[in-house]
C-alpha positions in Angstrom: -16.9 -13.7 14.5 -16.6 -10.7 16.4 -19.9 -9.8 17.8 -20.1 -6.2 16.9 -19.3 -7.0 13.1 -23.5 -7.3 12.0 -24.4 -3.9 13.8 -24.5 -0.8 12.3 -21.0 0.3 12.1 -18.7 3.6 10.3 -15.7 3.2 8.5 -13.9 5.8 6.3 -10.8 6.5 4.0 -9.2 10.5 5.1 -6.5 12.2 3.2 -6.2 15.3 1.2 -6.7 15.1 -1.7 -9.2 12.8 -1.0 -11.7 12.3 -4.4 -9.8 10.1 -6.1 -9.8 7.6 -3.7 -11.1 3.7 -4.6 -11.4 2.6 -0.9 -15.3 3.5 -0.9 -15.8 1.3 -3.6 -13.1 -1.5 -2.4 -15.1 -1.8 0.9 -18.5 -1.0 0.1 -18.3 -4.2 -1.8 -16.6 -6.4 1.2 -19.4 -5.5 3.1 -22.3 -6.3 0.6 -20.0 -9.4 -0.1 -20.3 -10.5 3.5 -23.9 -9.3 4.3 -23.2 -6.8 6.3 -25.9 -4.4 5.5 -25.7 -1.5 8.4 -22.2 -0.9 7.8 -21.3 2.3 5.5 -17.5 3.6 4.4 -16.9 7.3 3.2 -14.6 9.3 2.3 -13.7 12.8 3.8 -11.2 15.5 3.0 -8.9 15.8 6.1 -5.6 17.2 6.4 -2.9 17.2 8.8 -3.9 20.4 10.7 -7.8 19.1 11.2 -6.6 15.7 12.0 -7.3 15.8 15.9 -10.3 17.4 15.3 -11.8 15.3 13.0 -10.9 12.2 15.4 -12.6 13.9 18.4 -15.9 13.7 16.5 -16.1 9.8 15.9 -18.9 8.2 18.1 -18.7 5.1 19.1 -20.2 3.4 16.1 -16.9 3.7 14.3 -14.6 0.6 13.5 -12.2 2.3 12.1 -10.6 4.0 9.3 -8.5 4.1 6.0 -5.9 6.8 6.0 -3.6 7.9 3.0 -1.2 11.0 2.6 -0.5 13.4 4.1 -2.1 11.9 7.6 0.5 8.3 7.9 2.3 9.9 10.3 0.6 12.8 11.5 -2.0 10.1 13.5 0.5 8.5 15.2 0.7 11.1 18.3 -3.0 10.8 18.2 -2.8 7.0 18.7 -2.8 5.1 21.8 -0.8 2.0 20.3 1.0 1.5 17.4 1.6 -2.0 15.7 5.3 -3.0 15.4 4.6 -3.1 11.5 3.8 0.6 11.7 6.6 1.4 13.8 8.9 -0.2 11.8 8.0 2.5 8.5 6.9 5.5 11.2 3.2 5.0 9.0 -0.1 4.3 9.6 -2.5 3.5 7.1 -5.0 2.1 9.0 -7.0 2.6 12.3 -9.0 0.7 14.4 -11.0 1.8 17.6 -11.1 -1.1 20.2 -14.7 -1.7 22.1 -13.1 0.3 25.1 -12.3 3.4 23.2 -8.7 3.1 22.5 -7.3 3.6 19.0 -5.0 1.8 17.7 -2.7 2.4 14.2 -1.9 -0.7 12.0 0.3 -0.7 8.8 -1.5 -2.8 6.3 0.8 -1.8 3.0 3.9 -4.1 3.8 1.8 -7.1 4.4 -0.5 -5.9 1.4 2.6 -5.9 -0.8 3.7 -9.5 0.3 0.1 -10.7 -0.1 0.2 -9.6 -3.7 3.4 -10.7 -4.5 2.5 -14.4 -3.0 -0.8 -14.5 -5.2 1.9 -14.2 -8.3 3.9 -16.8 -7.0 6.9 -15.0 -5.8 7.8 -15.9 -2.2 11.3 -15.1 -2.4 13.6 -13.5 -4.2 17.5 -13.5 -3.8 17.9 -9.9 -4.6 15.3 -6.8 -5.4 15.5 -3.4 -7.0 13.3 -0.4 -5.9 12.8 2.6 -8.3 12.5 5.7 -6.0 12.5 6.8 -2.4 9.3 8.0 -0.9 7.3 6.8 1.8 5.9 3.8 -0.5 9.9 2.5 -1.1 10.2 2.7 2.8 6.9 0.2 2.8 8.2 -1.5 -0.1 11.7 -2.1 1.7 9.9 -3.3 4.7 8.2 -5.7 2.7 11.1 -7.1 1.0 12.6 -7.4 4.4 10.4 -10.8 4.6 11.0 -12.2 1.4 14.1 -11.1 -0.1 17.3 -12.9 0.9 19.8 -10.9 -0.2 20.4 -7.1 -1.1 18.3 -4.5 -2.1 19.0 -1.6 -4.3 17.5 1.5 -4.6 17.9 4.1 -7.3 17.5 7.7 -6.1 17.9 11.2 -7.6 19.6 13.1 -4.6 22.0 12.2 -2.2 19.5 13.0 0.6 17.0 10.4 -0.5 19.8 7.6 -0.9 20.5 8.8 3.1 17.5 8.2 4.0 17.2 4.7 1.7 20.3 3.6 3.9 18.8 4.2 7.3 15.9 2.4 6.5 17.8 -0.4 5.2 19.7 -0.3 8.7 16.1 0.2 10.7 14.5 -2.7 9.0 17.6 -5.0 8.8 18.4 -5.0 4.9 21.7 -4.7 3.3 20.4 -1.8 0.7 23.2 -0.6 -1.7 21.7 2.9 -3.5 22.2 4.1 -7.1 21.8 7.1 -9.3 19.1 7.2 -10.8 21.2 7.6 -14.2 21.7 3.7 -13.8 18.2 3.0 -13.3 17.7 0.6 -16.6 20.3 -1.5 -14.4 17.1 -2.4 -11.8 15.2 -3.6 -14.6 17.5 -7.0 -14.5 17.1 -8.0 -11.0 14.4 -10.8 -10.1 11.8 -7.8 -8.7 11.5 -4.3 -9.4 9.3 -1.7 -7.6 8.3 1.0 -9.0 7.2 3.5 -6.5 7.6 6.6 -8.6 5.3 8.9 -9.4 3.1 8.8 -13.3 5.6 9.3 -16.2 8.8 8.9 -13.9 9.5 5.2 -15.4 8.4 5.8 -18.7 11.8 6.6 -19.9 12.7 2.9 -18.9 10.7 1.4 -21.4 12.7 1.0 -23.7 15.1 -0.5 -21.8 13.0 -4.0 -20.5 15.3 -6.9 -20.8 14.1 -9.4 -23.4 13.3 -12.2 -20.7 12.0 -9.7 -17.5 11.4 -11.4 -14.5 8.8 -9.6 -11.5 7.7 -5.9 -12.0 5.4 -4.7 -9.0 4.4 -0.9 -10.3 2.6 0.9 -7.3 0.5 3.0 -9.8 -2.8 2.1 -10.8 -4.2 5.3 -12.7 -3.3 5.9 -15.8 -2.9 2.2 -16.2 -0.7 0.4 -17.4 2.3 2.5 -17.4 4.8 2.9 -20.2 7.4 0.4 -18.3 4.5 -1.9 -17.4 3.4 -1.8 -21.1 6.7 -3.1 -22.4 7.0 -5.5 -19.4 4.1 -7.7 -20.3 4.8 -7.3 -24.2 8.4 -9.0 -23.2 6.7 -11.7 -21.4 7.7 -11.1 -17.5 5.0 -10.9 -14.6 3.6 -7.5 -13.8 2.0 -6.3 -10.7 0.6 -2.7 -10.5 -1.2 -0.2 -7.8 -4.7 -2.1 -7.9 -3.2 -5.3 -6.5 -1.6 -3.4 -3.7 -4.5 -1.1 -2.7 -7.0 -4.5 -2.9 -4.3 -6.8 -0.9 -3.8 -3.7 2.0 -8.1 -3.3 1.8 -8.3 -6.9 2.4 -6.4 -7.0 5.7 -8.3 -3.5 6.8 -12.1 -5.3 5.9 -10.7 -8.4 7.8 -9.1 -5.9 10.8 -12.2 -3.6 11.2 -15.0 -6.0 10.5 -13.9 -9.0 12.3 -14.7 -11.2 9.4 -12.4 -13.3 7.6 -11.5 -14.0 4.6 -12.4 -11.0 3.0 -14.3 -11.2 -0.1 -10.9 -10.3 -2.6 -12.4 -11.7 -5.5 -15.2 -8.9 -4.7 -13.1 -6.4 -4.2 -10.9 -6.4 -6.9 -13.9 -6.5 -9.5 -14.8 -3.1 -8.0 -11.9 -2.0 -8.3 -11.6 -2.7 -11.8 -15.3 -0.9 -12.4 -14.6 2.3 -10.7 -11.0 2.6 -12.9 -12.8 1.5 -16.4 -15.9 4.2 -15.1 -13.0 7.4 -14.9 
């Protein structure tokens, strides 16, 4: 156990917007979970110009913290290392601050996305399809880079974003073929789908679920479950959505910052679930 883990210790999620965030609740209740009564997580509404600031304030009773958009890869000048996970998207989601002072960026998404997938059962897949192209389908690439034998495609809605689909694809070392997102009801055959698009962009699919789906991972957890999701599980295939990711990703950052391990997931999930039902 790492000896610092029972003091009084800080950690914190930081984006903008900022309210909506679960993390509070996720790690509040690792840490009652664990006993570790002098530790307190927050939330605070930091954007990319108050970033440095913000960072030049934290004490030395900080572990670390939680950050979403638009700060992923504005921290990463700030940092003085950078996992290779992190590297390999350009995003940082979490931080840690090491007993000597140094800070140090970690990328807990693409392992949080295999963890989830593993705790349905899928290990690997022989090929994968990823509705859109933002930074989640870059982490969502990466992730399939470790389980997924064969190609990848994407379906985009500009040429630009199928551009940029490719490069990752070359970065992480993926064959990715991309698609117009016209032929999106194509992805909903492949062995596993994720859906990284934003509320309502997927509902149009719907109607077109296979009648024997196999593995849809949806990265949205509010409003819950989504239209494609809906259909998904009526048709009998296995549905993932955003809570599994953002409880898998909090796992690895409790484990990271606290020096405990396992994390209480169990725990964390059922606070999850109260803070969605409570909005």
């Amino acid at each position: 156990m790492n000896p610092r883990a029972t003091e009084g210790r800080r950690a914190a999620v930081l984006g903008s917007p900022i309210a909506h965030s679960l993390s509070p609740a996720l790690h509040r209740a690792a840490y009652e979970a664990l006993g570790l009564t002098g530790w307190s997580y927050d939330r605070f509404e930091v954007d990319e110009a108050a970033l440095p600031g913000f960072l030049r304030t934290l004490g030395p009773t900080w572990a670390g913290l939680s950050l979403t958009m638009p700060l992923k890869r504005a921290v990463i000048p700030l940092l003085d290392e950078v996992s290779d996970t992190a590297a390999s998207v350009d995003a940082v989601n979490t931080v840690l601050f090491t007993e000597d002072g140094r800070r140090s960026g970690d990328n807990t998404d693409i392992p949080g996305i295999v963890a989830a997938l593993r705790e349905h059962g899928v290990t690997e897949v022989e090929s994968a399809a990823i509705l859109g192209a933002g930074a989640t389908a870059s982490s969502a690439l990466a992730a399939l880079a470790r389980i997924c034998a064969g190609e990848v495609t994407v379906y985009v809605r500009s040429a630009a974003r199928a551009a940029e689909m490719r490069e990752w694809g070359e970065r992480l070392d993926v064959p990715v073929r991309t698609a117009d997102w016209a032929d999106a009801a194509d992805a909903l055959h492949a062995p596993l789908v994720i859906a990284t698009t934003p509320a309502g962009a997927t509902d149009e699919l719907a109607a077109a679920v296979p009648e024997r789906p196999a593995t849809l991972f949806d990265v949205l957890y509010h409003p819950w479950p989504t239209d494609l999701a809906a259909r998904w599980s009526l048709y009998g295939g296995a549905v993932l959505g955003g809570l599994d990711l953002l409880v898998h990703q909090a796992v690895l950052q409790v484990e990271r910052m606290t020096g405990r391990s396992p994390a209480p997931l169990a725990a964390m999930r059922q606070a999850g679930e109260r803070a969605l039902a409570a909005r």
